[in-house]
SEKETOR-982836 format. One line per field, with one value per residue (C-alpha): x, y, z. Coordinates in nm, 3 decimals, padded with zeros to 5 digits. Each point is the difference from the previous one (the first is absolute). Last residue first. Example, Ala and Ser with C-alpha at 12.3 -4.5 7.8 and 13.67 -1.06 7.14 Angstrom:
SEKETOR-982836
xx	(01.367, -00.137)
yy	(-00.106, -00.344)
zz	(00.714, 00.066)
***
This chain:
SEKETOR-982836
xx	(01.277, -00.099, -00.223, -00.141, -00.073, 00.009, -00.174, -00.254, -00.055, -00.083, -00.235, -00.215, -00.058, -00.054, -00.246, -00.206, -00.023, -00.106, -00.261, -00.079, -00.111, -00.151, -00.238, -00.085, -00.077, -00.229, -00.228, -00.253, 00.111, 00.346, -00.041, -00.193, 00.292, 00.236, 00.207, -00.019, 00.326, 00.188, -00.178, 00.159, 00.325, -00.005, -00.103, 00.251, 00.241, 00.000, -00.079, 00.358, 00.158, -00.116, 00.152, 00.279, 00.085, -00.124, 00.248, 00.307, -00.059, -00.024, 00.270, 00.225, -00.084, 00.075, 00.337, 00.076, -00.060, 00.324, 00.147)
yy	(-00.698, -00.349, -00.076, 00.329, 00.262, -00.239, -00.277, 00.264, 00.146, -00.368, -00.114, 00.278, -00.119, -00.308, 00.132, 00.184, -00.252, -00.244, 00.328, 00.010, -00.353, -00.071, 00.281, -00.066, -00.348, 00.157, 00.200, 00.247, -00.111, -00.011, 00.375, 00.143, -00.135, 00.192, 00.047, 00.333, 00.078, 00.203, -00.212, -00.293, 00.156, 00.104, -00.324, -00.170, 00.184, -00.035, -00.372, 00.018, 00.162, -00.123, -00.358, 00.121, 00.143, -00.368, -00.172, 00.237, -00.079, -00.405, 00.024, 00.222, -00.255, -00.324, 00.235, 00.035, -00.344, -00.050, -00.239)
zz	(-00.177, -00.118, 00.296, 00.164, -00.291, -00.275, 00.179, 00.153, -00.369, -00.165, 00.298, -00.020, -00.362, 00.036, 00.300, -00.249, -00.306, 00.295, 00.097, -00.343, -00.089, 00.312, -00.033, -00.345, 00.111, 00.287, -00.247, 00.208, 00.364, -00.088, -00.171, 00.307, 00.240, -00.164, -00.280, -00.114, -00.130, 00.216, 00.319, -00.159, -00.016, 00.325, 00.215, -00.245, 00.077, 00.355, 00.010, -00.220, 00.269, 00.288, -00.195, -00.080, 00.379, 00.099, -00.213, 00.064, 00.403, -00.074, -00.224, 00.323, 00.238, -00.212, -00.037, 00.344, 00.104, 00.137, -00.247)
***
């Protein structure tokens, strides 16, 4: 009733979201997807970095979420 908790979702939501931005950053750079690669074949691009942030998304609701 306060407004503590809208607070504290809002707080969780932005942490997971650094986080997964984070993650995503390095895993792309782990595997070569760059800027090259969306110039070169953009649908490949897509493809991976969605595969990519799926993924990113998966550990940071396990770590954060459902811990």
């Amino acid at each position: 009733m306060s407004g503590r908790l809208v607070a504290r979702l809002n707080a969780v939501d932005a942490a997971a979201s650094e986080q997964v931005d984070c993650i995503v950053r390095q895993m792309a750079k782990a595997q070569g997807v760059d800027e090259a690669l969306k110039a070169r074949d953009q649908m490949t691009w897509v493809g991976l970095m969605n595969n990519l942030r799926n993924a990113a998304e998966e550990v940071v609701l396990n770590r954060l979420i459902y811990r």
